[in-house]
Each structure stands twice: as structure tokens, then as C-alpha cells.
NULUMVEX-394144 format. One record per atom (N, C-alpha, C): x, y, z; residue in three letters; atom name. Coordinates in steps of 0.001 Angstrom, whole numbers, plus 500000, padded with zeros to 6 digits. Layout:
BEGIN
pt east X; north Y; up Z; res ALA; atom CA
...
//
This chain:
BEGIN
pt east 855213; north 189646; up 767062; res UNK; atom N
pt east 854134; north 190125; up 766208; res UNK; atom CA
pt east 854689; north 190852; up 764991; res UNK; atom C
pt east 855855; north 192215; up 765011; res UNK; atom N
pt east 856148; north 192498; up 763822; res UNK; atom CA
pt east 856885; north 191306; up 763123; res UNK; atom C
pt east 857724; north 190548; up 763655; res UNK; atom N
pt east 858115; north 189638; up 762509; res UNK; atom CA
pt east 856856; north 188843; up 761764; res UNK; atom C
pt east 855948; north 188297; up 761737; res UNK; atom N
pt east 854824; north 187967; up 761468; res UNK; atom CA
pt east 854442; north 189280; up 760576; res UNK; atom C
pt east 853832; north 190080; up 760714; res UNK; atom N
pt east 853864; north 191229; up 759822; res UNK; atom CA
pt east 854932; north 191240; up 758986; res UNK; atom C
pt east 856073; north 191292; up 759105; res UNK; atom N
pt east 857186; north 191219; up 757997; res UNK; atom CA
pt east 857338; north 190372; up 757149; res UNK; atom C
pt east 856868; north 189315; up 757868; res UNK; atom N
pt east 856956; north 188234; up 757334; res UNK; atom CA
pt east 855759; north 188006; up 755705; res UNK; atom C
pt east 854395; north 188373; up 756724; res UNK; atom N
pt east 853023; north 188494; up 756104; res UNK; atom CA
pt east 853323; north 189244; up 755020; res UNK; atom C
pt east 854112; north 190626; up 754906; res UNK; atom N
pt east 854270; north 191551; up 753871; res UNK; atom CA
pt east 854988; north 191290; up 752430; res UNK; atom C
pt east 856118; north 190504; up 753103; res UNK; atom N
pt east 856905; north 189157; up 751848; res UNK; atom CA
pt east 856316; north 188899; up 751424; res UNK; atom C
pt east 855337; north 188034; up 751726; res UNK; atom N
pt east 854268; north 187158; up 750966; res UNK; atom CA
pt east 853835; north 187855; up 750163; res UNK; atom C
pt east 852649; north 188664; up 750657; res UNK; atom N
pt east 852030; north 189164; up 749818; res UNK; atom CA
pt east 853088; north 190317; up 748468; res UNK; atom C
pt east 853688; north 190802; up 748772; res UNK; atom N
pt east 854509; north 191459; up 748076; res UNK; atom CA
pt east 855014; north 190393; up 746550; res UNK; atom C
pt east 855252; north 189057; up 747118; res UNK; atom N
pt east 855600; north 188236; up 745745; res UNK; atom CA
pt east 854461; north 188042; up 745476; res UNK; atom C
pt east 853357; north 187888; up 745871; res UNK; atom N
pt east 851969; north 187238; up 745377; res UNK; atom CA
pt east 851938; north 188874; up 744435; res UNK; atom C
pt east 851644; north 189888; up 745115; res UNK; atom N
pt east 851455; north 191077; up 743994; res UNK; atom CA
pt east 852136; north 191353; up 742758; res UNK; atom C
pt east 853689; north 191204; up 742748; res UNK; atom N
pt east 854664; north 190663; up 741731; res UNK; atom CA
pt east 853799; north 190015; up 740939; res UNK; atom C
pt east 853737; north 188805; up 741039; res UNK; atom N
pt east 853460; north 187481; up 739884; res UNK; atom CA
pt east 852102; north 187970; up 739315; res UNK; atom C
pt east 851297; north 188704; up 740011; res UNK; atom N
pt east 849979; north 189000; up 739498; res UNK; atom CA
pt east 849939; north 190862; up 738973; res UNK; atom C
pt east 850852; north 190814; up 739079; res UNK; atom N
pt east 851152; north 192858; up 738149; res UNK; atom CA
pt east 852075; north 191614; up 736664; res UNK; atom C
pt east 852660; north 191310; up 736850; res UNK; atom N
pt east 853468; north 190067; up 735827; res UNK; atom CA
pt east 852623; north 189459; up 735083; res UNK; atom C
pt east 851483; north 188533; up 735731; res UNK; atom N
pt east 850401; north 188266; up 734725; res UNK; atom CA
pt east 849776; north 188981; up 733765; res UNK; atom C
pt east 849296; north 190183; up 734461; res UNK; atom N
pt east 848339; north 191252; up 733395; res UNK; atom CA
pt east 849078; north 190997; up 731972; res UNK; atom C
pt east 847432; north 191335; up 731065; res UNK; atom N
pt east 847612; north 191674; up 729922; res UNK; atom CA
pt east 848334; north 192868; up 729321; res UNK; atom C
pt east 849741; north 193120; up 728241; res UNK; atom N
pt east 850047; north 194143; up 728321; res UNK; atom CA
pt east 849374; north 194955; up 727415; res UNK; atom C
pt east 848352; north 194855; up 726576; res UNK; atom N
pt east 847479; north 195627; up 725525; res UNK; atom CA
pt east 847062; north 196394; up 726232; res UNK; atom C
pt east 846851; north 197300; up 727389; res UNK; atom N
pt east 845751; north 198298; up 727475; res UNK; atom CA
pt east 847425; north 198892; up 728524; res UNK; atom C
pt east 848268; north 199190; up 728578; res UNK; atom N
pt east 849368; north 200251; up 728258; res UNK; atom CA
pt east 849194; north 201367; up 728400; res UNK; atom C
pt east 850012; north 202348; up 728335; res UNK; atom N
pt east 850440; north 203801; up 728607; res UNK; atom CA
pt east 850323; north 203976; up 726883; res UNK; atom C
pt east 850788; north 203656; up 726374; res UNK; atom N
pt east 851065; north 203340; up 724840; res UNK; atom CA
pt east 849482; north 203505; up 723800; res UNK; atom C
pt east 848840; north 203043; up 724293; res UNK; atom N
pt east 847203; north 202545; up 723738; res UNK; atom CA
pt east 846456; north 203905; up 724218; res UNK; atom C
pt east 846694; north 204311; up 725102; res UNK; atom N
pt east 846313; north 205679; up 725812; res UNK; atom CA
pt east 846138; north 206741; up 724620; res UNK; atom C
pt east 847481; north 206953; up 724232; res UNK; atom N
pt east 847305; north 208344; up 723016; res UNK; atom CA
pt east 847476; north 207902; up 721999; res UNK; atom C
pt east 847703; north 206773; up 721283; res UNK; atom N
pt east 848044; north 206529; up 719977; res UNK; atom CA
pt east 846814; north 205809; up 719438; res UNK; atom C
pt east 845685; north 204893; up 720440; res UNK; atom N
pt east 845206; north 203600; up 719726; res UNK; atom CA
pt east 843453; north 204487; up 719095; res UNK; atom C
pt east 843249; north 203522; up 718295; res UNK; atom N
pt east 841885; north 203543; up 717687; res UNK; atom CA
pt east 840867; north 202526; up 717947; res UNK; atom C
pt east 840944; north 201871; up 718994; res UNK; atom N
pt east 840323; north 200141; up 719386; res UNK; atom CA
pt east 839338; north 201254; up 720384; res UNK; atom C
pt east 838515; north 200042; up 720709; res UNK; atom N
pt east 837457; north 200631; up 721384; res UNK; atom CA
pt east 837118; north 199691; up 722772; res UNK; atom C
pt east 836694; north 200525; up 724096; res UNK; atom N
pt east 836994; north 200056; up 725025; res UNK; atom CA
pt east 836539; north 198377; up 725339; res UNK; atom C
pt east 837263; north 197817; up 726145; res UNK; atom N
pt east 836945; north 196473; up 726135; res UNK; atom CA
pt east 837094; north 195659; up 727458; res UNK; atom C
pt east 835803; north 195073; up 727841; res UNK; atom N
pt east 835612; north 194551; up 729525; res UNK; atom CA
pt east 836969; north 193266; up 729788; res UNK; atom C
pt east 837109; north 193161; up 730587; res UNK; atom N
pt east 837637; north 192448; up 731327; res UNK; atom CA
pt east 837005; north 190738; up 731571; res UNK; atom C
pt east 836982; north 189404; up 731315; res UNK; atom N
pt east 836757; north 188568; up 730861; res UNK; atom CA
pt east 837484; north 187197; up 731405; res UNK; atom C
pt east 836591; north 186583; up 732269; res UNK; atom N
pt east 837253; north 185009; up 732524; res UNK; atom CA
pt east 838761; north 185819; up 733929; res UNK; atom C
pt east 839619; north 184915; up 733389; res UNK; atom N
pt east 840850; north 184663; up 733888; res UNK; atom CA
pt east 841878; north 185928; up 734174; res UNK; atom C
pt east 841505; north 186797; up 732919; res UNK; atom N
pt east 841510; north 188322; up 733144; res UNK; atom CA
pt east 841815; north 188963; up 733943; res UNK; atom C
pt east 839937; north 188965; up 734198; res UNK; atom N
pt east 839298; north 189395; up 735799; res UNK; atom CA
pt east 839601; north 189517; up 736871; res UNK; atom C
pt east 840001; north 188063; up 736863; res UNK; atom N
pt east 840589; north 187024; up 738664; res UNK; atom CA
pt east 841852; north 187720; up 738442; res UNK; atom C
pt east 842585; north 187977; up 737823; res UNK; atom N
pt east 844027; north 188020; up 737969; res UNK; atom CA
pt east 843871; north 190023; up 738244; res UNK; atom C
pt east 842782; north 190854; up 737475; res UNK; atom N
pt east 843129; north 191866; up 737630; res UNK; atom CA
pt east 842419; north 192127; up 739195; res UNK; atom C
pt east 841261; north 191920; up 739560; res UNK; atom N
pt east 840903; north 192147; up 740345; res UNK; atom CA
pt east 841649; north 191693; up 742052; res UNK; atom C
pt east 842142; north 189990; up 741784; res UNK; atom N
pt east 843415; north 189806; up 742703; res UNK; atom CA
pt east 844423; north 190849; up 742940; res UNK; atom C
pt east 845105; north 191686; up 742100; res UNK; atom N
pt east 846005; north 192764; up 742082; res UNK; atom CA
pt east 845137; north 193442; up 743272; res UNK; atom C
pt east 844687; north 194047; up 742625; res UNK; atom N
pt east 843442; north 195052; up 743498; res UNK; atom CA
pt east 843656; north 194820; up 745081; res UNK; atom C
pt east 842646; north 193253; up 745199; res UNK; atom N
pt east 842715; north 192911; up 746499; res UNK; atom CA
pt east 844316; north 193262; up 747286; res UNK; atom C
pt east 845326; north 192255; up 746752; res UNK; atom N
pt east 846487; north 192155; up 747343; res UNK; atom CA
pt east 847365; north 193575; up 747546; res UNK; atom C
pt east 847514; north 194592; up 746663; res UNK; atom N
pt east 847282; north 195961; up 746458; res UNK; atom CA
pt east 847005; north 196682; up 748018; res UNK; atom C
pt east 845955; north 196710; up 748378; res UNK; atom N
pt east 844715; north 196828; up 749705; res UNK; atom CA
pt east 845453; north 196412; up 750871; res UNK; atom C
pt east 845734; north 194751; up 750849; res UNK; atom N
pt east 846561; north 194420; up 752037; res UNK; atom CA
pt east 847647; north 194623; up 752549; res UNK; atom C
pt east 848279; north 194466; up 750712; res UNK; atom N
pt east 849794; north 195011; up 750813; res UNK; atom CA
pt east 849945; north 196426; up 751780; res UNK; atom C
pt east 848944; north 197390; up 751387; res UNK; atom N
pt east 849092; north 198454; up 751735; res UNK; atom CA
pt east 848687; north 199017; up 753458; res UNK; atom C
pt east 847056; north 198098; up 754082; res UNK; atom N
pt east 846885; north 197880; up 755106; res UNK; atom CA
pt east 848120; north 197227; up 756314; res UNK; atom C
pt east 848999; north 195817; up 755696; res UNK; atom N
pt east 849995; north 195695; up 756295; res UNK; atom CA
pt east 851085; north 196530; up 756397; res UNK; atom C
pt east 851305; north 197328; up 755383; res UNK; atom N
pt east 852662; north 198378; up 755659; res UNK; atom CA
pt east 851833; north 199251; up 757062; res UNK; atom C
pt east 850816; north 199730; up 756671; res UNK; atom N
pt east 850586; north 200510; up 757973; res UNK; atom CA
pt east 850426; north 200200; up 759185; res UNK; atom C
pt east 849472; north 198725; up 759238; res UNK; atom N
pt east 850259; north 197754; up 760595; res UNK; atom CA
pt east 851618; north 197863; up 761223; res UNK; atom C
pt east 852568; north 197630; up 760002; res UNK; atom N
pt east 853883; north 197497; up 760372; res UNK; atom CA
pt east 854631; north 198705; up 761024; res UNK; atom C
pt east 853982; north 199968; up 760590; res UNK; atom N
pt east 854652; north 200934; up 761047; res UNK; atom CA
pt east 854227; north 201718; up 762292; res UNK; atom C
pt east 852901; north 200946; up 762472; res UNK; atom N
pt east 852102; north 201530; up 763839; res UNK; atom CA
pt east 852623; north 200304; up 765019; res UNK; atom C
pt east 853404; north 199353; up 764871; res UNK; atom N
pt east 853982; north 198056; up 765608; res UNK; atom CA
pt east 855108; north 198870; up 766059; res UNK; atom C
pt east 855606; north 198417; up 767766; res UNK; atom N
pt east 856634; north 198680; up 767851; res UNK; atom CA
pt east 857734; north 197757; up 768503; res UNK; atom C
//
């Protein structure tokens, strides 16, 4: 069972990678104190990719605690 969990955590761990990698980099640490643009929704393909983070984020984090309550 923990290898399966370890295993499960890989996964998702590159799936979270490629989708923190996707994001748009315009809305930055950078844009925070310097910018003059005005706030702006999230849109299409965006979305899926920011809100995926999110999800995988959640599991990522639910499986570490699986993993450490496994013995």
C-alpha cells in the first residue's frame, strides 16, 4: 500500500510541476507593487490550468498525509 502511495505522489507531483510551469507569468510578485493594470478574471484555458493546480495542490497534499499516517 505505501509503495502505491509513493508511487501515486510521483505522479501527481510531475502533474503539479507542468501545471505551476504552465501558468501565466503576468500577475507575479513583480505586478504586486509596481503595476497600474487593473484586476483581470481568469479565462478559457487559463482557468483549467489554474484551477487544476489547485485541485492537484489538495491531493498532492492529502497524499503526503496518507503517506505519513502508513506504516
Amino acid at each position: 500500500m505505501k509503495t502505491f502511495v509513493i508511487f501515486a505522489q510521483i505522479i501527481v507531483a510531475v502533474i503539479l510541476s507542468v501545471l505551476v510551469l504552465l501558468q501565466s507569468s503576468k500577475g507575479g510578485l513583480g505586478n504586486t507593487f509596481g503595476s497600474l493594470d487593473f484586476y483581470r478574471t481568469r479565462r478559457g484555458a487559463e482557468k483549467v490550468v489554474f484551477l487544476g493546480t489547485i485541485i492537484f495542490a489538495v491531493i498532492f497534499l492529502m497524499l503526503s498525509i496518507v503517506n505519513l499516517l502508513i506504516q
